[in-house]
C-alpha positions as CSV (number, residue, x, y, z in Angstrom):
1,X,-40.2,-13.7,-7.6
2,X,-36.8,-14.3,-5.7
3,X,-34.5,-11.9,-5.9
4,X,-31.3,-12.1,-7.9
5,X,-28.6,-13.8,-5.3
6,X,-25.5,-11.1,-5.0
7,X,-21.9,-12.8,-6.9
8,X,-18.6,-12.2,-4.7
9,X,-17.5,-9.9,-7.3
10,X,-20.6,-7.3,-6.4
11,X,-19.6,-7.9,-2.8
12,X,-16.8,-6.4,-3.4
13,X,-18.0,-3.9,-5.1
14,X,-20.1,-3.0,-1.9
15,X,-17.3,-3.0,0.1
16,X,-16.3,0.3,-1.1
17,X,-19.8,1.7,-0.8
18,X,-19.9,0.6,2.9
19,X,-16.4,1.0,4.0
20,X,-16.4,3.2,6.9
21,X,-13.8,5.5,7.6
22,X,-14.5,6.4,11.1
23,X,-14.5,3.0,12.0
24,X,-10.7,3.4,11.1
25,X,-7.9,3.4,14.1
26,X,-5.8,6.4,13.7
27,X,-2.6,4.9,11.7
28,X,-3.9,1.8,11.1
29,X,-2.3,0.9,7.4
30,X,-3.6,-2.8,6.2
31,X,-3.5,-5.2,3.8
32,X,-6.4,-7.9,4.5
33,X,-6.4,-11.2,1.7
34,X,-9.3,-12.7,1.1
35,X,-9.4,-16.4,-0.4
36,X,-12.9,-17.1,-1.3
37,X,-13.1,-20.5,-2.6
38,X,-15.5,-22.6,-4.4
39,X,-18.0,-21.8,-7.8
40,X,-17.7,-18.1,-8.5
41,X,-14.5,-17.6,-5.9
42,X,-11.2,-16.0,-6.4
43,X,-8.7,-13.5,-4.8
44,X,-9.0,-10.5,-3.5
45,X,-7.5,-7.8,-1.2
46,X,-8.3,-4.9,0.9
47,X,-5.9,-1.8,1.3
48,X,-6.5,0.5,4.2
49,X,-4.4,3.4,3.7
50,X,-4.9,6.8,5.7
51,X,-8.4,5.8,6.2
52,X,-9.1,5.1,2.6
53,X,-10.0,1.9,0.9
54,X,-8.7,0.6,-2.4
55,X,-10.4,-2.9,-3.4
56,X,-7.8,-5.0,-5.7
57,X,-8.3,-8.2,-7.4
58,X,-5.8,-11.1,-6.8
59,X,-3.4,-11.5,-4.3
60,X,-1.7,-9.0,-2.4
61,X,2.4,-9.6,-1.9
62,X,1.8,-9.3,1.8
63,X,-0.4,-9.1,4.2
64,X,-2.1,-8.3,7.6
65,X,-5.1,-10.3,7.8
66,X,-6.1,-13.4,5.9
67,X,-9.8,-14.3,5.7
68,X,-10.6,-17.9,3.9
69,X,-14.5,-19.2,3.5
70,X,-16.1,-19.9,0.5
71,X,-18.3,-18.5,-1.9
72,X,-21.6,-19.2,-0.6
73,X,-20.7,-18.5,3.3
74,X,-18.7,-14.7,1.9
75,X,-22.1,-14.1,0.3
76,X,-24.3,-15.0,3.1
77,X,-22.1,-12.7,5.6
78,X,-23.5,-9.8,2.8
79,X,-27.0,-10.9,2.4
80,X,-27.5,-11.2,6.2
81,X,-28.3,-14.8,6.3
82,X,-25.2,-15.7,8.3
83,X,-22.8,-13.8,10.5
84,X,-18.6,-13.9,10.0
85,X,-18.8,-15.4,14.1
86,X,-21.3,-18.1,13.2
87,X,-19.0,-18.9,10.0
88,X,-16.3,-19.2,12.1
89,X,-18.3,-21.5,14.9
90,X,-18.8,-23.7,11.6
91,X,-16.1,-23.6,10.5
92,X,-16.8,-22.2,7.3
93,X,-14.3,-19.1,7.9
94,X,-11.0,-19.5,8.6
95,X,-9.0,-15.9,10.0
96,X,-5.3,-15.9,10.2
97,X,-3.7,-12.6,11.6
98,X,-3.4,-10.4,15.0
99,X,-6.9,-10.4,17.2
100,X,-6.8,-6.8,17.0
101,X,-6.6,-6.1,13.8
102,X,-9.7,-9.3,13.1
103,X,-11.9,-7.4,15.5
104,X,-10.8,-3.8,13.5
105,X,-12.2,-5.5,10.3
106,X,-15.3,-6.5,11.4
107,X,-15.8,-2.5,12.3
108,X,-14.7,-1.2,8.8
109,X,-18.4,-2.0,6.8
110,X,-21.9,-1.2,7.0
111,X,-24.8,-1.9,5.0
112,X,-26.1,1.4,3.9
113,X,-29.7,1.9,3.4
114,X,-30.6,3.0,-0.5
């Protein structure tokens, strides 16, 4: 039997499981928007906040980084089945925001073993 493919909502979810403190810059305060678009999209943000995480639905009133793919790429990126470089090569992830802070965000998770 397959197994039960993850919704963008439980992706979230994860994201607070495998946020990763240390992997936080000393100082570094952002918002990153994500725009996941397609069946079972929507809005959501990320606040990074003296290395903590608070996950948000919706859109935040400003901020930092802007990441745009759709549904079945964002769920890929979680699954393993695709990388957020190899989205980008495809053009199936669009990023909008300093370099820095991109390659900061791509530090921040980590699939934890259960």
């Amino acid at each position: 039997m397959s197994k039960k493919k993850m919704t963008v909502k439980e992706t979230f979810e994860l994201m607070k499981k495998w946020f990763q403190p240390s992997a936080v810059p000393n100082g570094w305060d952002r918002v990153i928007q994500y725009i996941v678009t397609g069946p079972g999209g929507g809005k959501w943000y990320l606040i990074i906040k003296d290395k903590k995480l608070t996950v948000k639905e919706g859109e935040a009133e400003k901020y930092d980084v802007l990441i745009e793919l759709d549904a079945d790429t964002h769920i890929g990126i979680f699954e393993g089945t695709t990388s957020p470089p190899r989205a980008m090569r495809q053009k199936k992830m669009k990023v909008k925001g300093a370099m820095a802070d991109i390659m900061v965000v791509g530090r921040l998770f980590r699939a934890k073993k259960e």
